[in-house]
C-alpha positions in Angstrom: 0.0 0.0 0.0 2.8 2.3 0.8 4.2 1.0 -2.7 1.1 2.5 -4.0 1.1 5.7 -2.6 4.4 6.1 -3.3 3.8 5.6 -7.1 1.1 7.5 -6.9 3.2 10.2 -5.6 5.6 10.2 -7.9 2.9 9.9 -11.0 1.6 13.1 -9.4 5.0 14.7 -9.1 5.7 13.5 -13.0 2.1 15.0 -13.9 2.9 18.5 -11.7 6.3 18.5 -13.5 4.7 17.6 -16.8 2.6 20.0 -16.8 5.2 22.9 -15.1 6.7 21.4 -18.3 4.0 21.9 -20.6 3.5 25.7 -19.1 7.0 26.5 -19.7 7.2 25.4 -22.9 3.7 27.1 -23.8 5.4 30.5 -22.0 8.5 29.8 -24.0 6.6 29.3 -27.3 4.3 32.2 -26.8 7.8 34.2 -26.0 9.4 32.8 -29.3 6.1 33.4 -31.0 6.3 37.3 -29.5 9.9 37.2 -30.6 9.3 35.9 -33.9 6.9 38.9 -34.3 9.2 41.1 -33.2 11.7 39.7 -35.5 9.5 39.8 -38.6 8.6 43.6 -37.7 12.4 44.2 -36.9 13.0 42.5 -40.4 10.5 43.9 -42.3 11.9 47.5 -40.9 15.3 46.6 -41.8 14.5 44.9 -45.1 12.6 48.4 -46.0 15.7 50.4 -44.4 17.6 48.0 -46.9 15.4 48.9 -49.6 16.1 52.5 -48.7 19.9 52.2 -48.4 20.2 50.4 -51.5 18.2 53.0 -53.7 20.6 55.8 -51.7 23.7 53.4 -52.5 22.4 53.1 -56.3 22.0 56.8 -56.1 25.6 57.7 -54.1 27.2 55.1 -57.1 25.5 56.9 -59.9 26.8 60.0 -58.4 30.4 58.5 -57.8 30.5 57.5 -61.3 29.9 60.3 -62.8 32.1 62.4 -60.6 34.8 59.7 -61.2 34.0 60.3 -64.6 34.7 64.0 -64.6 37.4 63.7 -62.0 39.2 61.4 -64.2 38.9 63.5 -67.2 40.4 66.6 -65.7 43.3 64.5 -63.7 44.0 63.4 -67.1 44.2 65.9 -68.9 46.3 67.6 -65.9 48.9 64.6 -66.3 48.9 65.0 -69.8 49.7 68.4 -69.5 52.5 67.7 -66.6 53.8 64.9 -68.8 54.2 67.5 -71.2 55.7 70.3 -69.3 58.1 67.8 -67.5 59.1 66.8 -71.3 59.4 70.4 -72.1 61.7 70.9 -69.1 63.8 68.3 -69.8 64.5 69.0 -73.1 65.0 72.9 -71.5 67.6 71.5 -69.2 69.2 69.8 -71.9 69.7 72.8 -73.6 71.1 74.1 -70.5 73.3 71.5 -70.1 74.7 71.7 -73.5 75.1 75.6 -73.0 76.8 75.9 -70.2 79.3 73.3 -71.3 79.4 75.6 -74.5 79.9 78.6 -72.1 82.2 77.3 -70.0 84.3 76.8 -72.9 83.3 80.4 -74.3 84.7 81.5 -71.4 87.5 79.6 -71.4 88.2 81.0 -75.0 88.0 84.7 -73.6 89.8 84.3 -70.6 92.3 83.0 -73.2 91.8 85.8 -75.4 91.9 88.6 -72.8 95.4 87.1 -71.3 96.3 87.6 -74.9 94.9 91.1 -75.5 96.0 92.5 -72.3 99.8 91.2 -73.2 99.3 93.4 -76.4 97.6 95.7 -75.2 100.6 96.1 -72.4 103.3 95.6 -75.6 101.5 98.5 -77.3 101.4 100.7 -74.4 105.0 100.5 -74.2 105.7 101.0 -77.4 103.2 104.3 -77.5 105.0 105.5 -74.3 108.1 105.1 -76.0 106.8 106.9 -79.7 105.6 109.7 -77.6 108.9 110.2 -76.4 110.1 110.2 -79.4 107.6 112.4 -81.2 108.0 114.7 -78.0 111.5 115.3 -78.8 111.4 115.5 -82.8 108.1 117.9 -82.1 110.0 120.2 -80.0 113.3 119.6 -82.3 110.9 120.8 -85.2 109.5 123.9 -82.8 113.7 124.8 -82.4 114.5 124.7 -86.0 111.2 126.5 -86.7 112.3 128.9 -84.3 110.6 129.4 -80.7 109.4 132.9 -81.7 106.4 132.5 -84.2 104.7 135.3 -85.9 101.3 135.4 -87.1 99.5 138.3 -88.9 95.6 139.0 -89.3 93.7 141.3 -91.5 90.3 142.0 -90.2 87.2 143.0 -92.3 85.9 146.5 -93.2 83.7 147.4 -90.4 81.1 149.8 -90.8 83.2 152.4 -88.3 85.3 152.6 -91.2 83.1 154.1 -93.5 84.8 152.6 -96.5 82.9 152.9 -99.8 81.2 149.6 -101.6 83.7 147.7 -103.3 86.8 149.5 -101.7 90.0 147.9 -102.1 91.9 146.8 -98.6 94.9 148.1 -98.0 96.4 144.6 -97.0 95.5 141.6 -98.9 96.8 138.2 -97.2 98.1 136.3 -100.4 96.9 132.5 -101.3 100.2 130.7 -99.9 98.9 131.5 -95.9 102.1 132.6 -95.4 102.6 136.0 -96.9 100.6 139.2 -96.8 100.9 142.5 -99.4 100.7 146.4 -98.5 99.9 149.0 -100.4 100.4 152.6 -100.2 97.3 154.9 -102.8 97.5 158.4 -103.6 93.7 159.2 -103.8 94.7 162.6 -105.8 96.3 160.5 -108.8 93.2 158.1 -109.0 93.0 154.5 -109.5 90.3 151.5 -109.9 87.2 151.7 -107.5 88.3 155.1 -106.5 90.2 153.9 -104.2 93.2 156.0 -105.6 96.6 154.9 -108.0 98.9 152.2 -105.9 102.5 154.1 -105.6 104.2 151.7 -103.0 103.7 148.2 -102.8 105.7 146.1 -99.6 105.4 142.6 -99.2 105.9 140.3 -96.0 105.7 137.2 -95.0 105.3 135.4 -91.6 105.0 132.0 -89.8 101.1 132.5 -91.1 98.9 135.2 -92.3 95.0 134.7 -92.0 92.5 136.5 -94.3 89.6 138.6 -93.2 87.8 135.5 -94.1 89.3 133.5 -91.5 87.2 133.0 -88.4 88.2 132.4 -84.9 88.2 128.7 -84.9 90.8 128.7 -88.2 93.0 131.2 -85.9 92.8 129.1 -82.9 93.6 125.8 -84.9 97.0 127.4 -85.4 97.8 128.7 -81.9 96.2 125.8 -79.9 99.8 124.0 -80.8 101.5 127.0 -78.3 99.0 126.2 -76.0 100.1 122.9 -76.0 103.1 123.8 -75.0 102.3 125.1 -71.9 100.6 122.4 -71.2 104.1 120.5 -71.2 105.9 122.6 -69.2 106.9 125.6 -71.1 106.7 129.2 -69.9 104.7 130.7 -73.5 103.2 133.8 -74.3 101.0 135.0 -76.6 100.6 138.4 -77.1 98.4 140.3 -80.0 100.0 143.6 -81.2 98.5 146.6 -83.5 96.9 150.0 -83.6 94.1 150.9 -81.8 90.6 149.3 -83.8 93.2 146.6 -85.3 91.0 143.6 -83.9 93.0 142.4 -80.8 90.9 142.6 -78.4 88.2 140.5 -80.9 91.2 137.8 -81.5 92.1 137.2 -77.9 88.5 137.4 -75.8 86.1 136.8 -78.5 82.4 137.3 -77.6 79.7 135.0 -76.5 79.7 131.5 -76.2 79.6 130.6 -80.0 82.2 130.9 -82.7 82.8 134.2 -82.0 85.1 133.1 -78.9 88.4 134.3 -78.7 91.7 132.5 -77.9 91.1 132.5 -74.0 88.1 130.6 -73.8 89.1 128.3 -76.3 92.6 127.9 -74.7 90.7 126.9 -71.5 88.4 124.7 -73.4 91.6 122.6 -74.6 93.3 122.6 -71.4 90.4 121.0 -69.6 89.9 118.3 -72.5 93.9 117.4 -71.7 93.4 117.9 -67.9 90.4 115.2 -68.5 92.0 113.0 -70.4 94.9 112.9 -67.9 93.7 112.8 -64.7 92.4 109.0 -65.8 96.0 108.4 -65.9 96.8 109.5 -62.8 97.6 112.6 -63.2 96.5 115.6 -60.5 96.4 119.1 -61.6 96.3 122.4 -60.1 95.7 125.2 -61.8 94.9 129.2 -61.2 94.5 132.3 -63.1 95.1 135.5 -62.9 94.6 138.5 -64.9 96.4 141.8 -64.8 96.5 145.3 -66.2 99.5 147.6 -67.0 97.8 150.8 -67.0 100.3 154.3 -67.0 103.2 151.7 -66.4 101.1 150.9 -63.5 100.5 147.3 -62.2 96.6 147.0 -61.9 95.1 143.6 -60.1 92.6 143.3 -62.7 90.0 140.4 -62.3 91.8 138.8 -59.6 91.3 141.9 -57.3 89.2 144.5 -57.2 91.8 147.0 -54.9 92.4 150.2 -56.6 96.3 150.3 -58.5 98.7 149.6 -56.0 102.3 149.9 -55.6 103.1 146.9 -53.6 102.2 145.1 -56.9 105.9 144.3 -57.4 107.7 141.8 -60.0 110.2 139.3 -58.9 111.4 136.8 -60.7 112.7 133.9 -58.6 111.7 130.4 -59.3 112.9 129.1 -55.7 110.3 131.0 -53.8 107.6 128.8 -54.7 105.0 130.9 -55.8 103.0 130.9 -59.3 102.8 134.3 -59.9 106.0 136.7 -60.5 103.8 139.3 -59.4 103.4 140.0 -55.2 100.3 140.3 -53.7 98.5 139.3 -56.7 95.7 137.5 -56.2 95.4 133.9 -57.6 91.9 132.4 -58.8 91.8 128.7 -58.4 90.4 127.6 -61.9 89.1 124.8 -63.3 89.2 124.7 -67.3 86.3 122.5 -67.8 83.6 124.8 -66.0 82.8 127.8 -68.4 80.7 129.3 -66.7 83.8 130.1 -64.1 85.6 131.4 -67.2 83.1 133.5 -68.7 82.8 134.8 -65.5 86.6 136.0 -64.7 86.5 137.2 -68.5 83.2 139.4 -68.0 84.8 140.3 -64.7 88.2 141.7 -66.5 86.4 143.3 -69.0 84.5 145.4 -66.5 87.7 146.2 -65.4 89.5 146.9 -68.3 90.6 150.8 -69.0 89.2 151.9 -72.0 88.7 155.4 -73.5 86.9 156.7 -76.6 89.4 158.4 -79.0 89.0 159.5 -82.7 90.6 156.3 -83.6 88.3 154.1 -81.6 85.2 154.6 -79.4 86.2 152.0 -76.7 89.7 152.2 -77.3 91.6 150.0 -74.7 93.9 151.9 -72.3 96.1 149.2 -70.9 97.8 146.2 -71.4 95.9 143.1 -70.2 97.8 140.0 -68.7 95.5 136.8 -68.9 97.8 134.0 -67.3 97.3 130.6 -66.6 99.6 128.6 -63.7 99.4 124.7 -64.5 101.1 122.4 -62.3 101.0 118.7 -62.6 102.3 115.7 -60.5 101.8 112.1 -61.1 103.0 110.3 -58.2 103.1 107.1 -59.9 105.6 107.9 -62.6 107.5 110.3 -59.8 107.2 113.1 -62.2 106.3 116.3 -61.6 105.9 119.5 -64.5 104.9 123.6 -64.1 104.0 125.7 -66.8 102.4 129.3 -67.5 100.6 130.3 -70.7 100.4 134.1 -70.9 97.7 135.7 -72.8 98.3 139.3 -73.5 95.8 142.0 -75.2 98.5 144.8 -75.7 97.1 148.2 -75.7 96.6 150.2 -79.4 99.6 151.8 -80.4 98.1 155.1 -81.6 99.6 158.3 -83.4 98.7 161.2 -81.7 97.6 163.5 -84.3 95.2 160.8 -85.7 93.7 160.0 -82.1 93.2 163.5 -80.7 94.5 162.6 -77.4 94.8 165.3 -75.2 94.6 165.5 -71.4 94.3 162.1 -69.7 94.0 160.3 -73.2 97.5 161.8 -74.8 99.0 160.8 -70.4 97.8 157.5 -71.7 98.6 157.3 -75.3 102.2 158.3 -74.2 102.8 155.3 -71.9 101.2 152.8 -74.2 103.7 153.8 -77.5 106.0 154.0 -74.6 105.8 150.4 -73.4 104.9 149.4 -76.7 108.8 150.7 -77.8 110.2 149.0 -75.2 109.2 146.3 -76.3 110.2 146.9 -79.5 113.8 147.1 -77.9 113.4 143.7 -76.5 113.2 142.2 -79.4 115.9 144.6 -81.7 118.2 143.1 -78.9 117.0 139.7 -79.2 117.4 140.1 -83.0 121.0 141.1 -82.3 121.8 138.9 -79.8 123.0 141.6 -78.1 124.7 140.8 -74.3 122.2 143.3 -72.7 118.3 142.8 -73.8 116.4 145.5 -71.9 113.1 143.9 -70.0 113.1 146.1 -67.1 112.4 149.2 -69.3 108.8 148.6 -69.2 106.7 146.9 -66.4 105.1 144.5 -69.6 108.4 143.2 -70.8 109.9 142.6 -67.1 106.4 140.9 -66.1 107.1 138.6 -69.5 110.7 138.1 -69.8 110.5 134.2 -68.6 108.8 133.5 -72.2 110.7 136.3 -73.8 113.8 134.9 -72.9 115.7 131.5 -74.4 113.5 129.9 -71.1 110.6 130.2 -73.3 108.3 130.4 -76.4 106.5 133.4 -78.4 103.9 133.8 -80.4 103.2 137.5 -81.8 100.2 137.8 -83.5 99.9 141.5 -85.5 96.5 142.3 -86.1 96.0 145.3 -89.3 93.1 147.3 -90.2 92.3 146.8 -94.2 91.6 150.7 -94.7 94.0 153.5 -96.5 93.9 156.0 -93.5 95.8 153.1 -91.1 99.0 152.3 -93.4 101.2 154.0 -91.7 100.7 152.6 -88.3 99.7 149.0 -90.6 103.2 149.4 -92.2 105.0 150.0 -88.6 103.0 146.8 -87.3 104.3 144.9 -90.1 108.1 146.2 -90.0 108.1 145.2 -86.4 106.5 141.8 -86.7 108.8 141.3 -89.6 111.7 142.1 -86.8 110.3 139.7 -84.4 110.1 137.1 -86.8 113.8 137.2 -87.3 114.4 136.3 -83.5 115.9 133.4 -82.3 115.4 132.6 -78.1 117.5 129.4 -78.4 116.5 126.3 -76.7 113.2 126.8 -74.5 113.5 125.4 -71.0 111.3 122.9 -69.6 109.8 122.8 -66.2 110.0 119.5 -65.3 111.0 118.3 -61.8 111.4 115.1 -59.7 107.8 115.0 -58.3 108.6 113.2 -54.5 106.7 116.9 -53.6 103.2 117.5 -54.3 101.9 119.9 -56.9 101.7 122.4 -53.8 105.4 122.4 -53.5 106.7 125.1 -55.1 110.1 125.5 -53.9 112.0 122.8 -55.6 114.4 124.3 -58.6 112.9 123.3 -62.1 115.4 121.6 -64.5 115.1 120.9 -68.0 117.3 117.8 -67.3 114.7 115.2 -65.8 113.6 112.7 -68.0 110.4 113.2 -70.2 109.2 109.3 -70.7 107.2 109.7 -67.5 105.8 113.4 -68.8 102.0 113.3 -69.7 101.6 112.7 -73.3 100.8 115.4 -75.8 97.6 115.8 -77.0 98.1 115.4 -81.2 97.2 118.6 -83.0 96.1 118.9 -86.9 98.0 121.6 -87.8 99.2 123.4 -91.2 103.0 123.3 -91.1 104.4 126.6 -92.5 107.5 127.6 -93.5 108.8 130.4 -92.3 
């Protein structure tokens, strides 16, 4: 019985379990069954979110492609375009390559060639340096055979102060050969062609050159700028212009304006400053200063270098080891330099304000004095060791003047006097010269003293007679030419070079000149075109 129970038991237990069993399994299949739901819902969402995602991907891959499309197409045409300009560059540095190795062996080639030239170029230098010392020497050997005194003579125009009638015949007629000039001597009583009276004396003279009224100042210049030269290598020269009063000296050494009317001085200073240029690039240093004086009454005036009133104290002294440029004391220097013209035009505007002139019958602004224009060029190259001092003197001499053609009386004849006074003595100077006599007399007049370094055998001198065309001047015409004619036949002997050892400066004055030092290290000269004449 207890069997029984006990089985009974346990087929209840089995039935409670069975159907605990039976409820859990229902739960569980509901839950599935819930889940399954859920999963269908949650897979119908994700099947539609599917559907979604794939119509956005068809859409992002249409877009892609077509982007990839374009994209592609420009990267492309990018490369091809890189490729193209990388081929392009090479080739470029090909070039390159082969032109530098070209110019690297240009270069080569020139280096080459410039060691050659410069070897020439150094043989040629030397051989210049030593034909300049050679054409120096002949040149000046020429100027001593020539003679250092030259004579030049110049016939001006008729000018309507003249009053000359149409068609009058000149007085003095300069002759084709340049080197000889004719005077003649009419009696207007006996009559003769153009009524200009019969010819009754005819002289004839000849010179180192005789200009026509034709020539102008650039034709005169031409043939003095070679005594200008000469300064400018060391000589003591002097130029001086000599005639009657209205003769045209005054026009032939100062000119007028800025054109081709200029006279000698601006000209001379226009050549100096082309040499000083052209030298100074071969180490060559300069100094240079100007001075200009009057000799009025046998008085020394300061001219444009001073404005003081005439002075006394204005004394000459001659002495080359006081170091100063100027013979004259107290004489104010002007430091100059050649290539500014507007300085030059200046000092000359400033002289001529200066200048003592007078109006006599002869000539309205006849000039009262004797004017002194005088460059002082020193030159030192410290290189070469050389050292060289010159002084070019450009004199406007005062109008000789007969007295009973000028009218002079009072102040004018006090003036007349001491210009035909000066005038004769320096007519002396050169008689003596001419005769080599032992005594030659500068000290007779304060123009020749003031002038006897290029007077003298230290120097050179060019006269240059100026002559009015007309009948009423032959007399004094016929004087100018019988004195130039004198001059002409002077001889100063060897001119004297200032050349020094230059272990100085150019502002050391008191070392003794000597025409002994060697010229090969002397700047060159500047060539001049010139005319040779005989004499």
């Amino acid at each position: 019985m207890a069997m029984e129970v006990a089985q009974a038991l346990e087929a209840e237990r089995g039935r409670t379990q069975r159907a605990e069993a039976e409820r859990i399994a229902a739960e569980t299949a509901a839950a599935a069954e819930q889940a399954q739901k859920v999963l269908r819902t949650s897979l119908r969402a994700a099947e539609e979110r599917s559907t979604e995602l794939e119509a956005e991907a068809r859409t992002l891959r249409e877009a892609m492609q077509s982007a990839t499309s374009s994209v592609t197409q420009e990267h492309l045409q990018e490369l091809t375009r890189a490729q193209e300009h990388l081929q392009e560059l090479t080739r470029a540095q090909g070039d390159l390559d082969i032109a530098r190795v070209r110019l690297a062996a240009l270069e080569a080639d020139r280096l080459s060639e410039r060691q050659r030239l410069e070897a020439a170029v150094a043989e040629l230098d030397g051989k210049v340096r030593d034909g300049e010392v050679q054409r120096r020497k002949l040149h000046n050997l020429v100027q001593e055979l020539r003679g250092n005194v030259r004579v030049y003579a110049r016939v001006r125009p008729f000018l309507p102060d003249d009053q000359a009638p149409a068609g009058a015949a000149p007085a003095i007629s300069a002759r084709g050969d340049g080197v000889s000039c004719v005077i003649v001597k009419r009696d207007a009583q006996r009559g003769g062609d153009g009524g200009s009276g019969a010819v009754v004396k005819t002289d004839t003279f000849a010179f180192d050159r005789v200009f026509p009224p034709s020539a102008g100042q650039e034709a005169v210049f031409a043939e003095v700028s070679e005594f200008v030269q000469s300064a400018l290598d060391g000589y003591n020269v002097c130029l001086f212009s000599y005639g009657q009063t209205g003769s045209g000296k005054t026009h032939t050494v100062v000119g007028s304006g800025a054109g081709p009317m200029r006279g000698i001085i601006p000209r001379a200073m226009e050549q100096v400053g082309r040499y000083k240029c052209s030298l100074e690039k071969q180490g060559w240093a300069y100094k240079m200063s100007a001075s200009f004086l009057e000799i009025y009454n046998e008085q020394r005036a300061p001219g444009a270098a001073n404005d003081a009133s005439y002075d006394a104290r204005h004394e000459i002294k001659h002495d080359t080891r006081s170091g100063s440029m100027s013979p004259v004391t107290d004489l104010t220097l002007l430091p100059l330099d050649p290539t500014d013209t507007g300085e030059v035009e200046r000092i000359l505007e400033l002289a001529a304000r200066h200048r003592a002139v007078g109006c006599t019958s002869m000539n309205a602004r006849s000039s009262r004095s004797h004017s002194v224009f005088t460059l002082y060029m020193r030159a030192s190259n410290a290189a070469a060791g050389s050292a060289l001092r010159g002084a070019l003197h450009l004199v406007d001499l005062a109008g000789s003047e007969r007295l009973d053609r000028s009218g002079a009386t009072g102040q004018r004849l006090k003036e007349t006097q001491a210009i035909n006074k000066s005038l004769s003595a320096l007519t002396d100077v050169f008689t003596a010269l001419a005769n080599k006599t032992a005594h030659v007399p500068f000290r007779n007049s304060k123009l020749t003293y003031l002038l006897q370094p290029a007077l003298s055998g230290e120097g050179k001198t060019l006269m240059m007679v100026n002559l009015s065309p007309t009948d009423d001047s032959y007399s004094e015409s016929l004087c100018s030419l019988r004195f130039a004619s004198q001059v002409n036949q002077c001889e100063l002997g060897r001119a004297k070079r200032n050349i020094r050892d230059a272990s100085a400066t150019i502002d050391d004055g008191a070392s003794t000149c000597s025409s002994s030092s060697s010229v090969a290290s002397l700047p060159p000269r500047s060539t001049i075109h010139r005319k040779t004449s005989s004499r």
